[in-house]
N, C-alpha and C positions, 0 to 999 in steps of 0.2 A: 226819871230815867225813861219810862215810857212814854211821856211828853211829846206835844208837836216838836218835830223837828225845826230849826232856825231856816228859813229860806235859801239863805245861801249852799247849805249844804244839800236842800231839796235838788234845788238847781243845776249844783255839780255834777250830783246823781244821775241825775234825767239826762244832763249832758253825755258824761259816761256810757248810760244804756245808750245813747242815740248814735255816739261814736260805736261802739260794739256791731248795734245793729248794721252801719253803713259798711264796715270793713267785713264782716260777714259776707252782704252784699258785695261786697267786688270782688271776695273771693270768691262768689258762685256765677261771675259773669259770665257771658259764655263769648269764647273766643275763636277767631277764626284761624285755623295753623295750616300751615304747607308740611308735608315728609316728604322725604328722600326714602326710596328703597330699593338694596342692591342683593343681587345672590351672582354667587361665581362657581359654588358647589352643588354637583348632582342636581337634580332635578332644578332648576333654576327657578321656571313659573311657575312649578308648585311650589318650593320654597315662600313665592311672594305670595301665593294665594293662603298658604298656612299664615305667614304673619299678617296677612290684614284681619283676618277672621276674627282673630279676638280680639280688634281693637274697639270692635261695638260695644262687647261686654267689661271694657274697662273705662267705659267714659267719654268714648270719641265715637261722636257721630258722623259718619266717613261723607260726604259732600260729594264729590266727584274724583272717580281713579282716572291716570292716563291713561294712553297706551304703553306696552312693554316695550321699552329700546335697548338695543343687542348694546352693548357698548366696550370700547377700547380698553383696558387697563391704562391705568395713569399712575405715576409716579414707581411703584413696583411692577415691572413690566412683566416679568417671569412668573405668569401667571394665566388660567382662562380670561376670556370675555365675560364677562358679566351681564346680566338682565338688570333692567334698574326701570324703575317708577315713581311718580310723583304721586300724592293724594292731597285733597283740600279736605277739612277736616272743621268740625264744630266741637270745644269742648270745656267743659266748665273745671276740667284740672289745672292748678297753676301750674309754669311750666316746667319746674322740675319733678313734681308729682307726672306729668305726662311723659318726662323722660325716663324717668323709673320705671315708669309702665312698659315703654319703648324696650328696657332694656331687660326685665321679665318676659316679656316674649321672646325675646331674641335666647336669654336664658334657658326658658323652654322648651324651645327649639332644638337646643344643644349646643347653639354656637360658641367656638372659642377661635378668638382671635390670638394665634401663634406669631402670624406676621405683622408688625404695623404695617396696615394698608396693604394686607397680604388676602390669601384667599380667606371668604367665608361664607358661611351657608347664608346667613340671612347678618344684612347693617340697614337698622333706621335708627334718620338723622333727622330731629327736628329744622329746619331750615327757617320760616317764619313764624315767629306767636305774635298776630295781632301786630300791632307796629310797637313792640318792646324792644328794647335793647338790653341785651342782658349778659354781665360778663364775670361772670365767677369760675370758680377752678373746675367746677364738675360741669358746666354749661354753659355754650356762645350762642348767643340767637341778636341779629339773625346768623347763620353759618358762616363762620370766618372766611370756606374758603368757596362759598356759591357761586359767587360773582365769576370764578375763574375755572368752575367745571361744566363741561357743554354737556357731560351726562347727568347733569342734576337741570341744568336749565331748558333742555330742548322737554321734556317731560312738562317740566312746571309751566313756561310757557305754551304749553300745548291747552294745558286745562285752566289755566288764572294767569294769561299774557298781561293782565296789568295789575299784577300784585307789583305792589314798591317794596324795596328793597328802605327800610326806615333809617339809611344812613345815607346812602348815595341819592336814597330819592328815583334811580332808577326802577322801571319795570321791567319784569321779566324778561318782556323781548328786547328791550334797548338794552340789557345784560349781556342774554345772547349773543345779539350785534356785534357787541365789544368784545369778545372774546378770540383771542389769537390762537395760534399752534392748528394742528390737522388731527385731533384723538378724533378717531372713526364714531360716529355714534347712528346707530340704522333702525329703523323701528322692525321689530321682533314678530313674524306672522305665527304663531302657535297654535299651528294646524289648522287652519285658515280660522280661526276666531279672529282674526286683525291687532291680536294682541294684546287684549282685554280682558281681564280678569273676570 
């Protein structure tokens, strides 16, 4: 019983660990992600300055913020303008581990969404992880509806104008480009900072 083991089953073994170890490994890869982030409520750029703040301490290493753009309401119109921002992001959570976190903070925060696509204090959107495509019922990446919001893109293309969009293949700015209708979107001077957090 405590005998060498038969070869083959050495071998299984050692397989085993080595598969283990590699899947470990990709899940600690580190990934580069795009957000989205809007406030419509009260304080607007502090709203975005409260949610980026703990996104260090939960695993995302924040890369570059844009500037803050005023922007339109879309599809529920009877509502304020909104502040809205992009971030480029490093992070070794897979991506719904990073949307849980996303939605912790925004928990935090206090927000509750009464309206769909109504007002709220603080919404982050994953937009891209790395060139995943990822389609389950709690999570679309990249963002179903990016390609068609000029307040998510004039942001994103501001700070990563040639991130591809991993279905169309488009970047950023050739997204932009494409994008029809007139929703107003203004970059935001917050007391002459230029809009920077």
């Amino acid at each position: 019983m405590g005998g060498p083991q038969p070869a083959a089953l050495v071998s299984k073994a050692a397989d085993q660990s080595r598969k283990a170890v590699f899947v470990a490994a990709a899940d600690c890869v580190k990934q580069t992600t795009y957000l989205s982030l809007g406030s419509n409520m009260g304080d607007r750029a502090r709203n975005l300055r409260d949610a980026v703040r703990p996104l260090e301490t939960t695993g995302v290493h924040i890369v570059r913020v844009s500037s803050l753009y005023e922007t339109e309401p879309v599809d529920y119109l009877d509502q304020a303008w909104f502040l809205n921002m992009a971030i480029e992001a490093e992070t070794e959570l897979g991506a719904l581990e990073l949307l849980r976190a996303l939605r912790q903070i925004e928990t935090q925060m206090g927000n509750k969404k009464l309206i769909a696509k109504g007002p709220r204090l603080i919404d982050m959107d994953i937009l891209l992880y790395g060139e995943q495509v990822i389609d389950t019922p709690e999570l679309q990446v990249p963002h179903p509806r990016m390609h068609l919001r000029r307040f998510v893109l004039e942001p994103l293309a501001e700070i990563a104008p040639n991130a591809r969009h991993p279905v169309s293949g488009l970047s950023a700015t050739e997204m932009l480009a494409r994008i029809s209708g007139n929703s107003a979107v203004r970059k935001f001077d917050d007391r002459g900072s230029s809009g920077r957090l």
